[in-house]
C-alpha positions as CSV (number, residue, x, y, z in Angstrom):
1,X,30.1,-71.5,10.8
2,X,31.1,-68.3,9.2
3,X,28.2,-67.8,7.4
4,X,25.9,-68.1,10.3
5,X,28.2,-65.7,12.2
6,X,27.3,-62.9,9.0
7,X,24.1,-64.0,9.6
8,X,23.1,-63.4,13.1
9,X,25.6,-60.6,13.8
10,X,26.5,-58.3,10.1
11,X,23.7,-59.2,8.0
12,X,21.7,-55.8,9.0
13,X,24.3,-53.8,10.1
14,X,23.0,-50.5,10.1
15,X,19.4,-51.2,11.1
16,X,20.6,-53.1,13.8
17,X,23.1,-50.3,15.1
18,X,19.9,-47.7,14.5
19,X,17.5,-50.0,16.2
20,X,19.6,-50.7,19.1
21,X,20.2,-47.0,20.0
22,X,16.4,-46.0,19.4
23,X,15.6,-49.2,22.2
24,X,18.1,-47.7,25.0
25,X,15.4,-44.7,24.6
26,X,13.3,-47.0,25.8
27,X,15.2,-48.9,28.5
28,X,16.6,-45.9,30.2
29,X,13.5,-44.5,32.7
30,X,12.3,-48.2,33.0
31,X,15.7,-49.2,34.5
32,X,15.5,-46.4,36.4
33,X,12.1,-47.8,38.2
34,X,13.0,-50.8,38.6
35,X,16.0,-49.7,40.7
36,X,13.3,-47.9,42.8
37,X,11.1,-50.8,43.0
38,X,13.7,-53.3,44.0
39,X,15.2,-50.5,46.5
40,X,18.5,-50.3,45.4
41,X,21.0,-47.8,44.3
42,X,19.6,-46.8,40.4
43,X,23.2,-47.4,38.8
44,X,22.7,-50.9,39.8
45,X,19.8,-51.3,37.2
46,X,21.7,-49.5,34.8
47,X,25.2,-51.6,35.5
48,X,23.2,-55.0,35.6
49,X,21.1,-53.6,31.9
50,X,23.9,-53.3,30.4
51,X,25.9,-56.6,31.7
52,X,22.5,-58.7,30.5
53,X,22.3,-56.5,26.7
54,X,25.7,-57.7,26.4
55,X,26.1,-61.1,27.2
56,X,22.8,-62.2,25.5
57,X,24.1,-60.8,22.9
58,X,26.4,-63.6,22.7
59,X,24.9,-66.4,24.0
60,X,20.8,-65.8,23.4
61,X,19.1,-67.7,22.0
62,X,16.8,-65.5,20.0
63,X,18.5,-62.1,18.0
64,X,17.4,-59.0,18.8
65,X,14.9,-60.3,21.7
66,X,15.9,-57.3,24.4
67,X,16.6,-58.8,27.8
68,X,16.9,-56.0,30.9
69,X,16.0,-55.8,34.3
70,X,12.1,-56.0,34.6
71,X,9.8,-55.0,36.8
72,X,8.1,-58.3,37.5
73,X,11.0,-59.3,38.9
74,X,12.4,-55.9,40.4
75,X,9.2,-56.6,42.9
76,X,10.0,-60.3,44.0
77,X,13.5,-58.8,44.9
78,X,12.3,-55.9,47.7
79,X,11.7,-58.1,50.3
80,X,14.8,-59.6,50.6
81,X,16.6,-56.4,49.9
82,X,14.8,-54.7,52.8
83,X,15.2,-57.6,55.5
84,X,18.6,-58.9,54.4
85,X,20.4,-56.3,52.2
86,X,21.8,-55.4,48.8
87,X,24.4,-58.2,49.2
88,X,21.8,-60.9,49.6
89,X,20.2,-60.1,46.4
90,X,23.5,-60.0,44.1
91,X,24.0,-63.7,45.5
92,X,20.0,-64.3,44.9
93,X,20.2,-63.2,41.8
94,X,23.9,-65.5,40.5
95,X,21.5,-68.4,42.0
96,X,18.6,-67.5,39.6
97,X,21.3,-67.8,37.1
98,X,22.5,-71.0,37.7
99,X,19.0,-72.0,38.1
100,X,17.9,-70.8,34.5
101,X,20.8,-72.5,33.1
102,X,20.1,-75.9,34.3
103,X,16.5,-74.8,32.5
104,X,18.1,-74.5,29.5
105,X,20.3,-77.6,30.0
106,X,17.0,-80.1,31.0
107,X,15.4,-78.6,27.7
108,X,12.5,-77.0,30.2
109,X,11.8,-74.8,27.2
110,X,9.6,-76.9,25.8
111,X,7.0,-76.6,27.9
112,X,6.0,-73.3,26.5
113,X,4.3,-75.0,24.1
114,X,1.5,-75.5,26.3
115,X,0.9,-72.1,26.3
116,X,-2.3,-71.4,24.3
117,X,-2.6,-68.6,21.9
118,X,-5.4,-67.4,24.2
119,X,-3.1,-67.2,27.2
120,X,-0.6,-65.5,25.2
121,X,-2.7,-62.7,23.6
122,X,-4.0,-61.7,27.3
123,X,-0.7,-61.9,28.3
124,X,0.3,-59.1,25.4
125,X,-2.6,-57.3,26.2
126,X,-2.5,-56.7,29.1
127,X,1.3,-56.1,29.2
128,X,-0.1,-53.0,26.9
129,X,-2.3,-51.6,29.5
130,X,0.0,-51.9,32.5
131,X,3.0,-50.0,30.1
132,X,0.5,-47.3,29.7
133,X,-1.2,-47.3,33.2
134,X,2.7,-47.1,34.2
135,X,3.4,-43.6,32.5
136,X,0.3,-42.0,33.7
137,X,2.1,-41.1,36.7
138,X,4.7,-39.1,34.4
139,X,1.6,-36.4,34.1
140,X,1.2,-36.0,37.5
141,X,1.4,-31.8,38.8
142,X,2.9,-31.2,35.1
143,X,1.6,-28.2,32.6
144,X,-0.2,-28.5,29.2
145,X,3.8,-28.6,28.2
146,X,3.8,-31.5,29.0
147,X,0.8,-33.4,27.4
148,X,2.2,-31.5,24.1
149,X,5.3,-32.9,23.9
150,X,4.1,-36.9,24.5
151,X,1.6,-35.5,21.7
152,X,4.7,-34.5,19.3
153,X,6.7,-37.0,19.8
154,X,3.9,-39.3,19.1
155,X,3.1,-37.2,16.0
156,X,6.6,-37.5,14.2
157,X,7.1,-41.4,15.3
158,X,3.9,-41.9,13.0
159,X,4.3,-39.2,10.5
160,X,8.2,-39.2,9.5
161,X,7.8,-43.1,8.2
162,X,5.5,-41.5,5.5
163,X,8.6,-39.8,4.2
164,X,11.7,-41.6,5.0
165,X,12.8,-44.6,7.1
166,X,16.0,-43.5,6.6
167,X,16.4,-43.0,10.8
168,X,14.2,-44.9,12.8
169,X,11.2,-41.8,13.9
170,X,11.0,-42.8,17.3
171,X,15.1,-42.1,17.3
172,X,14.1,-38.7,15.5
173,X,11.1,-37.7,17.9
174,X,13.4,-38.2,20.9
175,X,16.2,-36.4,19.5
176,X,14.2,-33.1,18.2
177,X,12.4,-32.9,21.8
178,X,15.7,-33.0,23.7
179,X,16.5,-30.3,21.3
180,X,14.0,-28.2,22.2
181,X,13.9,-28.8,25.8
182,X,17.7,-27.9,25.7
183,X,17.3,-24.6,23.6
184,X,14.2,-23.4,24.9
185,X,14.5,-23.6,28.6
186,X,11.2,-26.0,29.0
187,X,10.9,-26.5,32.3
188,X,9.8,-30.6,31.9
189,X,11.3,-33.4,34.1
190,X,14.3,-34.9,32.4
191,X,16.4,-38.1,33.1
192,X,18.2,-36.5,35.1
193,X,15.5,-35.7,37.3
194,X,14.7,-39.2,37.8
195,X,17.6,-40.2,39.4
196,X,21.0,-38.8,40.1
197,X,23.6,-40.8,37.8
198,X,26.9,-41.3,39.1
199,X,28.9,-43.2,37.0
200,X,31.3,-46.0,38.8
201,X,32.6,-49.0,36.6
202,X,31.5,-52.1,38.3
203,X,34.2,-54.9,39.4
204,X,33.7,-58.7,39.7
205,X,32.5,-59.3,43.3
206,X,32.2,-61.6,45.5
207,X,28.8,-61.3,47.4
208,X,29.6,-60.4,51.2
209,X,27.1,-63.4,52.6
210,X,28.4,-66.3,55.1
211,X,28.3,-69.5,52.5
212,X,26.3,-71.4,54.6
213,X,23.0,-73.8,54.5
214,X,20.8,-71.3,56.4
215,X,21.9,-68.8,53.8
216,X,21.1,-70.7,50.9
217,X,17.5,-71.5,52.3
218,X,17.1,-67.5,53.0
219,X,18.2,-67.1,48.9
220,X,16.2,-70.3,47.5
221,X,12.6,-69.3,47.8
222,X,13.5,-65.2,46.1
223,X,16.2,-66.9,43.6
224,X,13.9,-69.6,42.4
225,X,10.9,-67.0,42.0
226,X,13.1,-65.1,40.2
227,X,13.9,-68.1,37.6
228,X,10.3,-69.0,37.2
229,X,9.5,-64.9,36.4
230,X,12.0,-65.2,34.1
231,X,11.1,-68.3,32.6
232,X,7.6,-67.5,31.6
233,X,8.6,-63.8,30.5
234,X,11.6,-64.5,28.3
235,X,10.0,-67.4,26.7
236,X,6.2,-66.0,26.2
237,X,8.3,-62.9,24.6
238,X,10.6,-65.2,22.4
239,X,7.2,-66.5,21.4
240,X,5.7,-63.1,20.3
241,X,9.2,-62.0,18.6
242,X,9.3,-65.4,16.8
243,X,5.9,-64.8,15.2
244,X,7.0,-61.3,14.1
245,X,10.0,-62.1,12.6
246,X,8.7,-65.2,11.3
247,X,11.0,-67.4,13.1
248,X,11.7,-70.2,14.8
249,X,14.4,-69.7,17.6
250,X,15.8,-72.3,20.2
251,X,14.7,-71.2,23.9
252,X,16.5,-74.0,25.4
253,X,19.4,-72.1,24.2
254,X,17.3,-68.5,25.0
255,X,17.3,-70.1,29.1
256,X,21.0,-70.8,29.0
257,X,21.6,-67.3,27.7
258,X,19.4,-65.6,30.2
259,X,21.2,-68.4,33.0
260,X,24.5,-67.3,32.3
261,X,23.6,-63.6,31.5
262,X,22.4,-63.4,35.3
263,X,25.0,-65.4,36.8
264,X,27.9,-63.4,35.7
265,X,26.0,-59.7,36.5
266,X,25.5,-61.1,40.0
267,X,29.0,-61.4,40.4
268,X,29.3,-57.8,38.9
269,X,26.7,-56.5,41.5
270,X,23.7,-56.8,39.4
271,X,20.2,-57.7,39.6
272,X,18.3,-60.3,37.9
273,X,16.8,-59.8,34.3
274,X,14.3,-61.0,31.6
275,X,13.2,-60.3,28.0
276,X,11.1,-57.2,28.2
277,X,8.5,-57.5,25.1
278,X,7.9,-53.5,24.5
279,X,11.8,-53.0,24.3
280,X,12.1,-56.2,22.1
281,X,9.0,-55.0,20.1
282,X,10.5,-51.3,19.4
283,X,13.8,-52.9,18.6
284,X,11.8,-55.2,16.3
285,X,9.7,-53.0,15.2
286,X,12.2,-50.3,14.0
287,X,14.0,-52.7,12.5
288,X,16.6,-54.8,14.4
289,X,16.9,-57.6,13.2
290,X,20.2,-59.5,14.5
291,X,22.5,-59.7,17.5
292,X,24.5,-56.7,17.1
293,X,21.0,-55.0,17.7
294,X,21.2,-55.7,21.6
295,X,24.9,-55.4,21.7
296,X,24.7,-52.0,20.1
297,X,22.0,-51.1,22.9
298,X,24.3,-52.3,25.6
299,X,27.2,-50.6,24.5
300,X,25.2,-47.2,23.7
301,X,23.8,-46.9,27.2
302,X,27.2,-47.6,29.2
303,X,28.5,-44.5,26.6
304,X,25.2,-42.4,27.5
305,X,26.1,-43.1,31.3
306,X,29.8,-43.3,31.2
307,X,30.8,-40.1,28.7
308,X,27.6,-38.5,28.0
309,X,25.7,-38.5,31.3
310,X,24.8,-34.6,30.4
311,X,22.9,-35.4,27.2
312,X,21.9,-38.5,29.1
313,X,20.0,-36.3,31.8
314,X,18.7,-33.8,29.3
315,X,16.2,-36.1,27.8
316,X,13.2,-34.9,28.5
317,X,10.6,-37.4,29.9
318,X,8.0,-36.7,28.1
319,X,9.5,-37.7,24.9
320,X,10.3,-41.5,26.6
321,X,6.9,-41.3,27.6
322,X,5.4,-40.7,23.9
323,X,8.0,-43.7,22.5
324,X,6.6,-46.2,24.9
325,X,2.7,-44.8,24.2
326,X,3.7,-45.8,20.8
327,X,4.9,-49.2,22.5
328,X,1.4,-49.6,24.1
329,X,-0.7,-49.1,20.8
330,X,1.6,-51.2,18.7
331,X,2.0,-54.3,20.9
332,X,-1.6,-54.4,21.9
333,X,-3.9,-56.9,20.0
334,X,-6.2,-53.9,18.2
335,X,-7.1,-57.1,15.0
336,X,-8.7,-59.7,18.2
337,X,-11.1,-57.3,18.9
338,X,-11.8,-56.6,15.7
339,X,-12.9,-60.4,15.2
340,X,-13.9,-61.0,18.0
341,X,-17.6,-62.0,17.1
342,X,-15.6,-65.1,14.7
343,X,-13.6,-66.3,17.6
344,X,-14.6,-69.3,20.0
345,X,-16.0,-68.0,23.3
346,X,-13.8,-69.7,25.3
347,X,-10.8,-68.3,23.9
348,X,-11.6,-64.6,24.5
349,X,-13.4,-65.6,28.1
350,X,-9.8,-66.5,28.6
351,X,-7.8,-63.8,27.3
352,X,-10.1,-61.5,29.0
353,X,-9.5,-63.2,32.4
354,X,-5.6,-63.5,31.6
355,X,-6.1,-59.8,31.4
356,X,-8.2,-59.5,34.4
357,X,-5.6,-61.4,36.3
358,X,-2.7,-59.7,35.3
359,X,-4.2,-56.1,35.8
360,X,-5.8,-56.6,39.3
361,X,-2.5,-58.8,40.9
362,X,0.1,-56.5,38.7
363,X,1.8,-59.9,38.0
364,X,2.2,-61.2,34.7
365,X,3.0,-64.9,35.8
366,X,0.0,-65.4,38.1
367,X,-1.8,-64.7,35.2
368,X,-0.4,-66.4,32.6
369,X,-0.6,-69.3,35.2
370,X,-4.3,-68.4,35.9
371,X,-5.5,-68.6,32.2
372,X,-3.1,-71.7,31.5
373,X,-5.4,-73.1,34.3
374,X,-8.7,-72.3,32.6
375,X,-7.5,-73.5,29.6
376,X,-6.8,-77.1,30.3
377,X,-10.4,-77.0,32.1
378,X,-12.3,-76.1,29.6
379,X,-10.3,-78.9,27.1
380,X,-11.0,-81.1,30.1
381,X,-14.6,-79.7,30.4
382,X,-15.2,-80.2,26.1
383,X,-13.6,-83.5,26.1
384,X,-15.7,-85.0,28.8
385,X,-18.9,-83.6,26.8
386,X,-17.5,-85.1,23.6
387,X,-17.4,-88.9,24.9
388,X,-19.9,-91.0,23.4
389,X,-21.5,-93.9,24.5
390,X,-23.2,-96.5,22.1
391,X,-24.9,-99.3,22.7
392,X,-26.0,-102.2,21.2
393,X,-27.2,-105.8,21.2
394,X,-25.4,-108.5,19.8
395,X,-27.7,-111.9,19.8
396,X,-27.5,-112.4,24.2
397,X,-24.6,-109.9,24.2
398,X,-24.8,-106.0,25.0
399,X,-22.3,-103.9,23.7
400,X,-21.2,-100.5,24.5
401,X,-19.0,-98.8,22.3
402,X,-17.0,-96.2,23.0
403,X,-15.6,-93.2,21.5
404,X,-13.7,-90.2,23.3
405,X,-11.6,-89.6,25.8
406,X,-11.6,-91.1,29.1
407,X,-10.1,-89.6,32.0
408,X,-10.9,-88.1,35.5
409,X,-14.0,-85.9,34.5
410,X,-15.9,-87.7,31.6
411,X,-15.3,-91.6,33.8
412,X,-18.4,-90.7,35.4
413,X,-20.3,-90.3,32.2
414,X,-19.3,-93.7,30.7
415,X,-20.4,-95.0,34.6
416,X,-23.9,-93.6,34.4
417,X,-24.6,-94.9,31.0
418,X,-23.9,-99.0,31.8
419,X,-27.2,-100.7,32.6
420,X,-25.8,-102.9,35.1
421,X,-30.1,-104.1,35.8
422,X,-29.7,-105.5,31.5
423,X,-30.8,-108.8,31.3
424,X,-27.7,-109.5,28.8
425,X,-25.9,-112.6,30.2
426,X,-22.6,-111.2,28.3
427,X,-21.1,-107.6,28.1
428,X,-18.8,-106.3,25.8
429,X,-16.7,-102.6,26.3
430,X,-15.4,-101.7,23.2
431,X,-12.7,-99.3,23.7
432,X,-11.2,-99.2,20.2
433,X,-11.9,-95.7,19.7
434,X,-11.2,-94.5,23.1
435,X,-8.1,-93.6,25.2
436,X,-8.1,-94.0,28.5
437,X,-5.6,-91.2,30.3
438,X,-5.5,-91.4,33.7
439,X,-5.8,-93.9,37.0
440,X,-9.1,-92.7,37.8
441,X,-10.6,-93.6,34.4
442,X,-8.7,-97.2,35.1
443,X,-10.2,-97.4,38.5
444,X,-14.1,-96.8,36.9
445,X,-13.0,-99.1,34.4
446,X,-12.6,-101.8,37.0
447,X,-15.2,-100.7,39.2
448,X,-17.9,-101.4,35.7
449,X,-16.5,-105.0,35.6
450,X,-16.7,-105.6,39.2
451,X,-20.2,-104.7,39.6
452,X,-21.5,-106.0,36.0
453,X,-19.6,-109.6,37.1
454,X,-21.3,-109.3,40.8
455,X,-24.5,-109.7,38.9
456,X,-23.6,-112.7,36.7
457,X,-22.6,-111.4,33.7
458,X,-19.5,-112.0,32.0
459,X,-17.3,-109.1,30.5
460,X,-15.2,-109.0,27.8
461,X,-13.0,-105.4,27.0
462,X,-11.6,-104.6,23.7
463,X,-8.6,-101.8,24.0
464,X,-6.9,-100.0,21.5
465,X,-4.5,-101.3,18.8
466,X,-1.1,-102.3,21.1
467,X,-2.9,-103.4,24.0
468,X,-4.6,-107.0,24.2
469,X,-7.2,-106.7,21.6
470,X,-10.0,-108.3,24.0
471,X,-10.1,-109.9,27.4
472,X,-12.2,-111.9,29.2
473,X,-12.8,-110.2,33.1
């Protein structure tokens, strides 16, 4: 026990403390939108940032995975904000807790797995274009100033590593621009221009709602959204951050950390909260490694807002905005393209309309939905074109063997190939090296024997090994 408390929380102490201040760089203008987005008061994305950081600290599932307010959630959350008030979402969002808990508790997180590898490169993909498309709007009616700075920054966060990794360079680049805004006079947008930050510790609260049945049916439909968001984000991040850190992590245990993370910053008058991947890649990337990562980033940001709001609202914009360009080019998939000519053209039809999806709705779970969808059709569409049928004749008896499997779309196949006008007197099905999947298959089976029997023949069906090794219909 003690050993896998060194391990998870002290084993990389001071990366983890340098990699979880360099990710509040990250966090802080994104909380900041999706307070806007959500249309709510910004502090409450800061206060409910830092509540999440913290507790899934503690009872995540998967180390240094970064889990914030998120923007695909911030927008399921504005309509009931505007028609029903602030109040309504801190109790939508404790229900999305609860919700994601009993997730974790059914062991839901295993459906993940059916997420191909397809599915989940569009879904990184175009994660990276929407994270850039998002900071064009930084450059808007701003000078050449400006466009240097996001240059610089970027400049030292890929030039310092040649030298030293003493101090994480994207940590560096941020720190020298603020310098230089500060000292210089620049006249660039900062933090602070973003939103005023006024710093109030939260208290546990009790949503101001009437507990009744018409209530919860106003909160279900947003709340359970908001678990389903969550769902597919965390755990298609966990994914990604598993595979980068060559891990495997529990994300049953990842949904009863994001279920109680949001259920207790509800009651603190917070809104709900996923795994972000760009955060959880810089964080990653720069070398975070264990809890005390996120619980460092947690703790930094509530001293950035609580005790040094002035540096806080000094950083200049444009240096967040280089960081997460460095975030766009270093999560995006640069090595499928490069192969793309070796990889099966189904797979990259479906990454490309995961993408498609996801860049045309803004929604990241309509199109991981959209290209789970293709995916099992074209399986479905391959394994109906992989059944084979071959027949035989056995003294007076025909055979048909066989091989494949049989379910709703390939039953037709196996219906058009019986010669019910055969003059066989007997007819065998051989099955052995087929599995039939579904009731429709079953139902064509039956329909064959019918039909072969209504002109005189006699059937006889051999199944699988387990099943009755032959019959006579």
């Amino acid at each position: 026990m003690l050993q896998r408390l060194k391990t998870t929380w002290f084993s990389n102490i001071r990366a983890d403390v340098l990699a979880g201040i360099t990710t509040v760089l990250a966090l802080i203008p994104d909380s900041l939108a999706f307070a806007f987005i959500a249309g709510v008061n910004p502090m409450v994305s800061i206060y409910s940032t830092i509540c999440i950081l913290v507790l899934i600290s503690i009872f995540g599932g998967r180390p240094a995975m970064v889990s914030s307010t998120a923007g695909s959630m911030a927008v399921l959350m504005t309509a009931l904000v505007a028609q029903h008030g602030v109040e309504y979402l801190f109790a939508a969002t404790i229900l999305t807790g609860i919700i994601q808990l009993a997730m974790g508790l059914f062991k839901l997180g295993r459906w993940m797995s059916f997420v191909p590898h397809s599915v989940i490169t569009g879904f990184i993909n175009s994660l990276a274009i929407l994270i850039f498309i998002s900071q064009l709007r930084y450059f808007e009616g701003q000078s050449w100033l400006m466009y240097a700075m996001v240059l610089a920054t970027l400049a030292i966060i890929y030039i310092l590593p040649k030298f030293t990794k003493a101090i994480p360079s994207p940590l560096v680049a941020v720190g020298f621009m603020t310098l230089i805004v500060v000292f210089m006079h620049m006249n660039l947008n900062t933090v602070g221009d973003l939103a005023t930050i006024e710093p109030t510790i939260p208290f546990l609260h009790i949503p101001s709602i009437p507990f009744t049945l018409e209530t919860l049916w106003i909160l279900l439909p947003t709340a359970f959204s908001l678990a389903i968001v969550g769902y597919s984000e965390t755990l298609l991040t966990q994914t990604i951050i598993d595979e980068l850190t060559e891990e495997k992590t529990s994300k049953d245990k990842e949904m009863k950390g994001q279920g109680i993370a949001n259920t207790v910053t509800g009651f603190f008058g917070g809104m709900a909260g996923c795994a972000l991947i760009a955060e959880s890649a810089i964080n990653v990337k720069v070398g975070g490694r264990g809890r005390l990562s996120t619980l460092v980033a947690g703790i930094v940001l509530f001293v950035l807002v609580f005790v040094l709001d002035d540096v806080l609202n000094s950083i200049p914009i444009a240096a967040l905005v280089g960081v997460m360009m460095m975030v766009c080019i270093e999560i995006f998939d640069w090595s499928y393209f490069r192969d793309i000519r070796g990889k099966p053209l189904a797979h990259t039809l479906i990454m490309l309309t995961t993408v498609a999806i996801v860049l045309v709705t803004h929604d990241l779970a309509i199109g991981v939905i959209a290209g789970v969808v293709l995916s099992v059709l074209v399986y479905a569409y391959r394994s109906a074109t992989q059944l084979h049928v071959h027949e035989e004749t056995n003294g007076d008896e025909k055979i048909y063997r066989v091989r494949g499997q049989l379910f709703f779309v390939s039953s037709d196949t196996l219906l058009d190939r019986i010669d019910f006008n055969d003059a066989s007197e007997n007819v065998c099905l051989d099955l052995t090296a087929a599995h039939v999947w579904d009731h429709t298959a079953a139902k064509t089976l039956d329909k064959i024997v019918v039909r072969l029997q209504g002109k005189g023949k006699s059937v006889r069906v051999l199944r699988q090994a387990g099943e009755p090794s032959s019959k006579t219909a």
